[in-house]
DOVEX-718426 format. One record per residue (C-alpha): x negated, y, z; residue number from 1. Coordinates in steps of 0.25 Angstrom, whole numbers, padded with zeros to 4 digits. Layout:
! DOVEX-718426
REC       X       Y       Z    nr
REC       X       Y       Z   NUM
...
This chain:
! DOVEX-718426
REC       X       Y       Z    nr
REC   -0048   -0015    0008     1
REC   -0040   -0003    0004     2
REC   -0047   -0002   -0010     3
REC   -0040   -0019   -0010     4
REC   -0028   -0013   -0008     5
REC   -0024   -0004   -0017     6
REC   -0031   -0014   -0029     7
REC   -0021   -0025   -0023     8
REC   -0008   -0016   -0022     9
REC   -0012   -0013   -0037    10
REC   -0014    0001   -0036    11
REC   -0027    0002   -0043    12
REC   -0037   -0009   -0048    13
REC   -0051   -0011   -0041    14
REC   -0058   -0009   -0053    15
REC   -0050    0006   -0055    16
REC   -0059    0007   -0039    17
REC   -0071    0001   -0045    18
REC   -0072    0009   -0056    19
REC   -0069    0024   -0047    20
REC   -0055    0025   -0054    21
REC   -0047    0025   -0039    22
REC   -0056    0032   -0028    23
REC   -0056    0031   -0014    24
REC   -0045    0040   -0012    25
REC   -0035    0033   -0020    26
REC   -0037    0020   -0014    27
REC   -0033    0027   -0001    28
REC   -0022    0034   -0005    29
REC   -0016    0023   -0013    30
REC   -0020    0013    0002    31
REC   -0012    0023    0008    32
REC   -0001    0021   -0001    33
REC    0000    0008    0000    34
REC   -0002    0008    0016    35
REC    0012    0017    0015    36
REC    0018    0008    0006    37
REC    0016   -0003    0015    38
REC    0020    0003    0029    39
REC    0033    0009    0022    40
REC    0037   -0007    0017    41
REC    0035   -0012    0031    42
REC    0042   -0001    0036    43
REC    0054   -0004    0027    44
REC    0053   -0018    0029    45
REC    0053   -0016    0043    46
REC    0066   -0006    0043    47
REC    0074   -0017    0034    48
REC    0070   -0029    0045    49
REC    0076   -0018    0056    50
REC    0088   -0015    0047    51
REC    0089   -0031    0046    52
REC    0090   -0033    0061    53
REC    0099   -0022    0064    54
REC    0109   -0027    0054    55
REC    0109   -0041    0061    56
């Protein structure tokens, strides 16, 4: 799954993983990226819906 993930955001191809051009630890650092990427937009989007609210 976390190889998927990466492949799918576009961050390398799966042949680049077939082939031994990204190793393990890239594919974690760049799954922990993403992971931070993603809880920093729900945090965003969860500050602008409380700003929304409070301006009600």
């Amino acid at each position: 799954m976390l190889v998927m993930k990466v492949v799918k955001e576009g961050m390398c191809s799966y042949s680049d993983i077939k082939e031994g051009k990204i190793d393990y630890e890239d594919i974690i650092n760049m799954n922990d990226y993403l992971t931070l990427k993603q809880d920093l937009e729900a945090e965003a989007i969860a500050i602008e819906r409380k700003k929304n609210e409070q301006d009600r």
